[in-house]
N, C-alpha and C positions, 0 to 999 in steps of 0.2 A: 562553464558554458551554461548560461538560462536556460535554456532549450531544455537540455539534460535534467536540470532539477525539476522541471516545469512536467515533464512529462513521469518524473521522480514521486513528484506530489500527488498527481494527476492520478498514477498507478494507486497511492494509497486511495486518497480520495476515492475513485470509482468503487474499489473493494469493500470499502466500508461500507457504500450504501447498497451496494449488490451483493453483501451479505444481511444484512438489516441493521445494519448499526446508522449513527444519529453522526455528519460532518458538522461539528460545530464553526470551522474556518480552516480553511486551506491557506499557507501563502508561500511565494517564495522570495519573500525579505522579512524574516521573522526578527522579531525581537532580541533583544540581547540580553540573557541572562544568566543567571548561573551555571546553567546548561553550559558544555562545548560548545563552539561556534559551530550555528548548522545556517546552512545554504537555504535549506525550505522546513516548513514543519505542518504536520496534518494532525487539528482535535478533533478527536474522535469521541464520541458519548454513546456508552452501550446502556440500553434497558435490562438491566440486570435480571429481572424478573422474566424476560421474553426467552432463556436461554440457559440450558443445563450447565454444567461447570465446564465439562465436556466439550462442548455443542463452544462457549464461550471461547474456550482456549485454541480450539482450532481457527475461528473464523477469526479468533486476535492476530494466530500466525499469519494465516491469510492476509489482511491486512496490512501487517509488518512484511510482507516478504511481493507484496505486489509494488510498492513504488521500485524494487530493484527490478522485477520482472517486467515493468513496463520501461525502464530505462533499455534492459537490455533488448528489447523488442525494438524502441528507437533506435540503437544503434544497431540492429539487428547481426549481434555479437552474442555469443552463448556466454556466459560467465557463471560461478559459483558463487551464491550472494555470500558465504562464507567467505568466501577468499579476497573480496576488492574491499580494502580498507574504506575507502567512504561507505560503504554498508554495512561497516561493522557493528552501528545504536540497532538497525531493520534486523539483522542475522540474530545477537544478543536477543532482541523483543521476540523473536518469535520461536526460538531456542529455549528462554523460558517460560512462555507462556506454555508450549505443549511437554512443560516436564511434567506435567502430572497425567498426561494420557501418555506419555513414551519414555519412563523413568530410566528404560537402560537405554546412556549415550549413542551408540549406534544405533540400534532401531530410532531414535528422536533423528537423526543426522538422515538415516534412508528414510524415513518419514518426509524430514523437511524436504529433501532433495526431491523428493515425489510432486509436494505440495507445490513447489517451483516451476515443476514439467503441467502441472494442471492451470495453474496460475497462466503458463506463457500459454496454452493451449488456448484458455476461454480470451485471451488478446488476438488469439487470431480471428476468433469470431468478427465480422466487420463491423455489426453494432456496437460492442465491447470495446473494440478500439475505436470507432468515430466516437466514443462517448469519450474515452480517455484522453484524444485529440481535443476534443472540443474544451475539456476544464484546460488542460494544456493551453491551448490556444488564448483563452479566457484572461489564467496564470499570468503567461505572457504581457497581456494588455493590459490587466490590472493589478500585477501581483500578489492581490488578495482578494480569496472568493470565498460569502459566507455560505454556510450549509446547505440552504435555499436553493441559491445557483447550485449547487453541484448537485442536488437531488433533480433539480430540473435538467440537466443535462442527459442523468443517468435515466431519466423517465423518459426522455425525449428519444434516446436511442434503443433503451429497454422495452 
């Protein structure tokens, strides 16, 4: 379903730049590459220098763990991003980026499961999701949107 992925991407997208990272291209008919076959795909470009190791690894999970949180908000279904196989590259990306803030497995797992519950929290805000609607929307129309657009969307409801 486009819709799904669009709102998929959309999740990453918003996250990145309402944590301060740089959306180099959101789309949802990416490229074919070596990569698995993915639906949508979100570059993201962090200022390394803006951002402790720390500070880096969370806002990475963040990122990786809001396009599942913004799907499930669309279908407004609770899910475990660990558990639905199409989340498995998002769950994996944000699993390893916080192993070096949550080295022991369980606290990294209640960590992340936390991080999920915050993540769907700031989607109920109505500016947060009209923002994730709107590249959604965008998504839809064009299947691909450069970084510009999405910073403007997330300024426009931010």
């Amino acid at each position: 379903m486009p819709e799904l992925t669009a709102y998929h991407e959309a999740g990453h997208a918003w996250m990145a730049v309402w944590v301060g990272a740089r959306v180099r291209v959101v789309s949802i008919a990416p490229e074919l590459d070596d990569r698995e076959e993915r639906f949508g795909d979100t570059q993201v470009e962090w200022q390394l220098s803006q951002f402790s190791a720390s500070e880096l690894a969370a806002k990475s999970a963040w990122v990786a763990l809001a396009g599942p949180a913004a799907e499930m908000a669309y279908r407004g279904e609770p899910y475990h991003p660990g558990l639905v196989a199409e989340w498995a590259e998002d769950w994996r990306e944000a699993w390893w980026a916080v192993e070096m803030i949550r080295p022991n497995q369980q606290q990294r797992m209640k960590y992340l499961e936390q991080q999920t519950v915050q993540i769907r929290r700031l989607l109920e805000d109505e500016a947060n999701w009209a923002a994730v609607a709107e590249i959604a929307d965008l998504l839809l129309a064009h299947e691909i949107l450069e970084g510009d657009q999405v910073a403007e969307c997330v300024g426009r409801w931010g």
